[in-house]
C-alpha positions as CSV (number, residue, x, y, z in Angstrom):
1,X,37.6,175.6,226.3
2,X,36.3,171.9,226.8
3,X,32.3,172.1,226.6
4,X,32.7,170.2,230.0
5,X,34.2,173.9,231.8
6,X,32.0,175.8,229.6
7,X,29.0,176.3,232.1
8,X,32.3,177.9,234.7
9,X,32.8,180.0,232.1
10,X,29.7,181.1,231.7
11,X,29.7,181.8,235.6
12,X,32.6,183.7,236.4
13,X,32.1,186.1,233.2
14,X,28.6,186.8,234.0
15,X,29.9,187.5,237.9
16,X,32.8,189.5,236.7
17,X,30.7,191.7,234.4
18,X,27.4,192.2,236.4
19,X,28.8,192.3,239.6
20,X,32.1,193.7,238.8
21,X,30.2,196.4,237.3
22,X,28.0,197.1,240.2
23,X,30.2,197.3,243.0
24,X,32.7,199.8,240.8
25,X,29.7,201.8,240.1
26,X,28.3,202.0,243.3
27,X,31.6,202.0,244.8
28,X,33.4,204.2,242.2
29,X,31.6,206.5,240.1
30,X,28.5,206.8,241.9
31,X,24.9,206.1,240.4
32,X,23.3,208.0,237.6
33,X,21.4,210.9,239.2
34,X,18.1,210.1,237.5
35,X,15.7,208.7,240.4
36,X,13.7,205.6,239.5
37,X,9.6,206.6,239.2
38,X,9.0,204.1,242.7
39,X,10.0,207.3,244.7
40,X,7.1,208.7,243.5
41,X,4.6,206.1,243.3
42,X,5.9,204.6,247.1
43,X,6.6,201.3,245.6
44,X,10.2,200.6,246.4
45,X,9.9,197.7,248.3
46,X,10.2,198.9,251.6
47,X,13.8,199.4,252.7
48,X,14.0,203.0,253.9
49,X,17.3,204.9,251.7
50,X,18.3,208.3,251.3
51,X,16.4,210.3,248.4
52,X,18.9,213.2,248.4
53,X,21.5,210.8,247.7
54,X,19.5,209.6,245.0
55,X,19.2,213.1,243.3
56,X,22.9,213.1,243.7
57,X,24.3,210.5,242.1
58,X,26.2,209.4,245.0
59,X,28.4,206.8,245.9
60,X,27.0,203.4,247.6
61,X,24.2,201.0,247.9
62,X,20.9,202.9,248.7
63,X,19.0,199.4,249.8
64,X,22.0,197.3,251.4
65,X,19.4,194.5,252.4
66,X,17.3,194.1,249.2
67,X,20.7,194.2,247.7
68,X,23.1,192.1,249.3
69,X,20.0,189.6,249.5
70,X,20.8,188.5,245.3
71,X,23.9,187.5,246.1
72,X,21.9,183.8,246.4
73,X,22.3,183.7,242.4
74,X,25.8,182.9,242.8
75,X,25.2,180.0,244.9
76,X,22.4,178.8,242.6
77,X,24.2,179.7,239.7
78,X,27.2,177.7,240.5
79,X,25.3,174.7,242.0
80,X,23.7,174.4,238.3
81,X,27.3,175.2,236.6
82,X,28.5,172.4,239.0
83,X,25.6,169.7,238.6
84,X,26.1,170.8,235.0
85,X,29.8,169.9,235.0
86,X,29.2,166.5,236.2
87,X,26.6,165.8,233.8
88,X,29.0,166.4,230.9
89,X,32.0,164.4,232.2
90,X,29.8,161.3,233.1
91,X,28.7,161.8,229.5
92,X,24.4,160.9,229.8
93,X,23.5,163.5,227.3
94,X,20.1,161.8,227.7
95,X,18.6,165.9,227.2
96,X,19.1,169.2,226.3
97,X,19.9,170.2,229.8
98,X,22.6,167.3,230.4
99,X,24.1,168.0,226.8
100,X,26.8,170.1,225.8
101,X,24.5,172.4,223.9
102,X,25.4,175.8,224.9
103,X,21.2,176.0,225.2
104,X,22.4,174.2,228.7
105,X,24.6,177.2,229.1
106,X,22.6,179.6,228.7
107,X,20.2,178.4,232.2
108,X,23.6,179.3,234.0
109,X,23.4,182.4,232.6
110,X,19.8,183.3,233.7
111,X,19.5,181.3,236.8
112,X,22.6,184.1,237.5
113,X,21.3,187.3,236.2
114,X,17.7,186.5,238.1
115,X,19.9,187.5,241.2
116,X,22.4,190.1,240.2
117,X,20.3,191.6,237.6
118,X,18.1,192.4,240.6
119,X,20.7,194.5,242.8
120,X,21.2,197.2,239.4
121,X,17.6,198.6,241.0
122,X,18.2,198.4,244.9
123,X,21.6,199.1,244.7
124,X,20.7,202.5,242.8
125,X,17.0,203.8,242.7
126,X,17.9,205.7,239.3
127,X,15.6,204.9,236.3
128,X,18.7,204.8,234.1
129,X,19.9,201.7,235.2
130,X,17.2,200.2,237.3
131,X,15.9,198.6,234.2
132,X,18.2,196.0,234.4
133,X,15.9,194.4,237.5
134,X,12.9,193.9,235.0
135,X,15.2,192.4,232.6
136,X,16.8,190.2,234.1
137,X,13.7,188.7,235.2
138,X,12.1,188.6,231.7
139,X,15.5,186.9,230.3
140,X,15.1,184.1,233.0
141,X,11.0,183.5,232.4
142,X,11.7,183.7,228.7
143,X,14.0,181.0,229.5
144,X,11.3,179.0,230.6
145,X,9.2,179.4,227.5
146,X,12.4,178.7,225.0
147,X,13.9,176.0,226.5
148,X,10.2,174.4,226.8
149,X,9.8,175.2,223.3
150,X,13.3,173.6,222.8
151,X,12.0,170.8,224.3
152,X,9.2,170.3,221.8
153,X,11.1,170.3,218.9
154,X,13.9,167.7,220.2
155,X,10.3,165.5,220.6
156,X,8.7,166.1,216.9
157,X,13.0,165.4,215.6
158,X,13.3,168.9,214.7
159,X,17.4,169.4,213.6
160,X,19.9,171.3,215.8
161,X,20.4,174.4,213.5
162,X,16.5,174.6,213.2
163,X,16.3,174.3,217.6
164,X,19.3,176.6,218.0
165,X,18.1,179.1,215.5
166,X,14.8,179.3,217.4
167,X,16.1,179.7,220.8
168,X,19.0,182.1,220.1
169,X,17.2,184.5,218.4
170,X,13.9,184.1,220.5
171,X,15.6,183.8,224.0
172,X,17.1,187.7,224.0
173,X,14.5,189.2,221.6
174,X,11.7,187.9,224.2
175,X,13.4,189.5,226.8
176,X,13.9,193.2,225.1
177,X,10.5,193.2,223.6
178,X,9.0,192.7,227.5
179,X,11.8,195.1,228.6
180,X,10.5,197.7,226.0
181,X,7.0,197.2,227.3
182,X,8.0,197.8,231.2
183,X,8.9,201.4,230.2
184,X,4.9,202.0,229.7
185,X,4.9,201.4,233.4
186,X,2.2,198.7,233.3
187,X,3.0,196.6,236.4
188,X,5.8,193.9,235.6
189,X,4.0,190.9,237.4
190,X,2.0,191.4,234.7
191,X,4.4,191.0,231.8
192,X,5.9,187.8,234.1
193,X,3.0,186.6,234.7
194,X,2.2,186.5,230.6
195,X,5.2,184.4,230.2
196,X,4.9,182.0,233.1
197,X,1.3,181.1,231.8
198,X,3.1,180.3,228.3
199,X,5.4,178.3,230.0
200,X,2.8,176.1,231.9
201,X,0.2,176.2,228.5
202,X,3.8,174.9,226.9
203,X,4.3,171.9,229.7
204,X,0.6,170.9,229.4
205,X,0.8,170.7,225.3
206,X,3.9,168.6,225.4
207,X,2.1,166.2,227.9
208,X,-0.9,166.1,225.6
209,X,1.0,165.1,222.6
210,X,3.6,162.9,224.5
211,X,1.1,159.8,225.0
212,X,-2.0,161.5,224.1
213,X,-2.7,161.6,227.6
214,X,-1.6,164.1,230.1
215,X,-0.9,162.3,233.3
216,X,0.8,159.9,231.2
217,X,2.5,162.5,228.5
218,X,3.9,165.0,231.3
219,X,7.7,164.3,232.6
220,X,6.1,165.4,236.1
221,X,3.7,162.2,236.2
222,X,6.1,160.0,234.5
223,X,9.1,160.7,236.7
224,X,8.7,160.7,240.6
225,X,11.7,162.8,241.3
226,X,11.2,165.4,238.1
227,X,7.2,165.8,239.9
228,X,9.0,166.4,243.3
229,X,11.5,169.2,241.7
230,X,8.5,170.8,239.5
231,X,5.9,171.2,242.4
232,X,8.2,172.4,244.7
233,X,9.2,174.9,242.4
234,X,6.2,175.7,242.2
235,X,5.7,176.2,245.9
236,X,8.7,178.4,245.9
237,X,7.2,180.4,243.8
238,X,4.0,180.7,245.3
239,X,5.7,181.9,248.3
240,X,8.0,184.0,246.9
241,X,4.9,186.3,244.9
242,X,3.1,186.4,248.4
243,X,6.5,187.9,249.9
244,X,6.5,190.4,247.4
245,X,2.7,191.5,247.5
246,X,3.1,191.5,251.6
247,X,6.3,193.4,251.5
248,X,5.4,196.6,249.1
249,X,4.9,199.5,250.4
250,X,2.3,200.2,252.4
251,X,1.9,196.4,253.0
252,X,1.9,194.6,256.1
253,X,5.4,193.4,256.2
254,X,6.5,196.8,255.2
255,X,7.0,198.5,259.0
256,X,9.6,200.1,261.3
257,X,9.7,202.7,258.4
258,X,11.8,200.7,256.8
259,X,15.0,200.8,259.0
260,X,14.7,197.2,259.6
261,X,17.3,194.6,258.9
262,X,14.3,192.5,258.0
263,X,13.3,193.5,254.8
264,X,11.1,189.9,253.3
265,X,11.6,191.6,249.5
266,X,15.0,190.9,249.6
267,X,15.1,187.9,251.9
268,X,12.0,186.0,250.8
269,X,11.1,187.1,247.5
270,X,14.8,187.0,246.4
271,X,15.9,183.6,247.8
272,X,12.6,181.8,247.1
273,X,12.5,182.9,243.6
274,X,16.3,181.5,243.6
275,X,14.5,178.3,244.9
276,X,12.4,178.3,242.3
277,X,14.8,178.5,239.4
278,X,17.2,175.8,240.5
279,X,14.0,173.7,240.5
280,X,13.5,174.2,237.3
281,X,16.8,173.3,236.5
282,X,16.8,169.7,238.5
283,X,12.9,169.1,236.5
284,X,14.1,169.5,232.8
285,X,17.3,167.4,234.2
286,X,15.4,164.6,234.6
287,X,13.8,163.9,231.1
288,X,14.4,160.6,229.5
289,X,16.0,159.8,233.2
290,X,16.0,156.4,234.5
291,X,17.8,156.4,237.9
């Protein structure tokens, strides 16, 4: 396939396999009757479901809300495979991210699986598969770290087999390693927030070293439009993280005991952190832009 197509591909295989694989397990099989530790420790995010069904491995969605609400990946996902598309077909390979380099890929890939990677644990509340929620999460903020990384090594002229060397085998080892360490049940905003301080320690070297001045160095201050996307990336952020504080258990946007169509886990903290990683995606766009 054409490297042009390529980011499609990379969307409708990671749809088919995630959530064709959800919906025939939930729908099909039935869930692996191995309840996730939140039912003990009250920290399922709110949405009331049925803990006998748990225990039984049976068929359906135990959270439909906090569920259905990652279904924003494939919009975000397919806005980047599409913006992506374009890029490639005009042919500015001005960076990374507008370049055919399968590295531009990959943020398809994890601007996707931040969504549907997030349904394995609502969908089922059994430890044996819920997993698949932390991880998808630590693939997409160790995606922040690599392809920053990847960014400082197309600066100091380092050669593609040394940049794609680093990031493949970085990328998905990141991500297990953090996996590995969720299972000590430390909280995962920690492990998240680990890696998102790398990321922004990352941004801040490479403005340091671009001029030898920060405001000056960093794409944010030197482009206009990159500033706008990075900030309010932030800000989506920011308000996605209060969402999910305010809507744990026991907090105060956790009421009607759950039965609530309103659920702000799914419908704030999901979509905003979908927000935020499209964001991303139009900042690291705009290096070495001039329009």
């Amino acid at each position: 396939m054409s490297p042009t197509y390529r980011p499609w591909l990379v969307y409708g295989l990671g749809t088919i396999l995630l959530l064709g694989e959800i919906i025939f397990i939930g729908y099909g099989t039935g869930w692996p009757a191995t309840p996730d530790s939140c039912i003990v420790g009250g920290n399922c995010y709110c949405e009331w479901f049925d803990k006998a069904l748990v225990a039984a491995g049976a068929t359906g969605f135990r959270q439909p809300v906090n569920t259905w609400s990652n279904l924003y990946a494939l919009v975000t996902a397919a806005w980047v495979a599409c913006r992506m598309m374009r890029d490639r077909q005009e042919g500015s390979a001005i960076n990374t991210m507008r370049s055919t380099s399968p590295i531009a890929d990959a943020c398809v890939f994890a601007v996707l699986f931040l969504g549907l990677g997030s349904m394995w644990f609502h969908a089922s509340i059994s430890s044996a598969v819920s997993w698949m929620d932390g991880f998808s999460m630590y693939v997409f903020s160790g995606y922040l770290v690599f392809y920053t990384i990847d960014r400082l090594l197309v600066m100091k002229g380092v050669s593609d087999a040394v940049r794609n060397l680093v990031f493949w085998i970085g990328w998905p080892v990141n991500a297990i390693i953090f996996t590995d360490l969720s299972a000590s049940h430390l909280p995962s905003e920690l492990f998240i927030g680990i890696l998102v301080g790398i990321y922004v320690l990352l941004e801040v070297f490479i403005g340091l070293i671009g001029k030898g001045d920060f405001f000056a160095g960093w794409l944010g201050w030197r482009d206009v439009k990159a500033r706008i996307f990075w900030l309010c990336g932030l800000g989506a952020f920011l308000i996605a993280t209060l969402f999910r504080a305010l809507a744990g258990d026991g907090g105060p946007l956790c009421f009607d005991d759950g039965h609530s169509w309103f659920q702000p886990h799914g419908l704030i903290w999901h979509t905003f952190s979908g927000a935020m990683a499209i964001l991303l995606y139009f900042y690291w766009r705009r290096e070495n832009a001039t329009d």
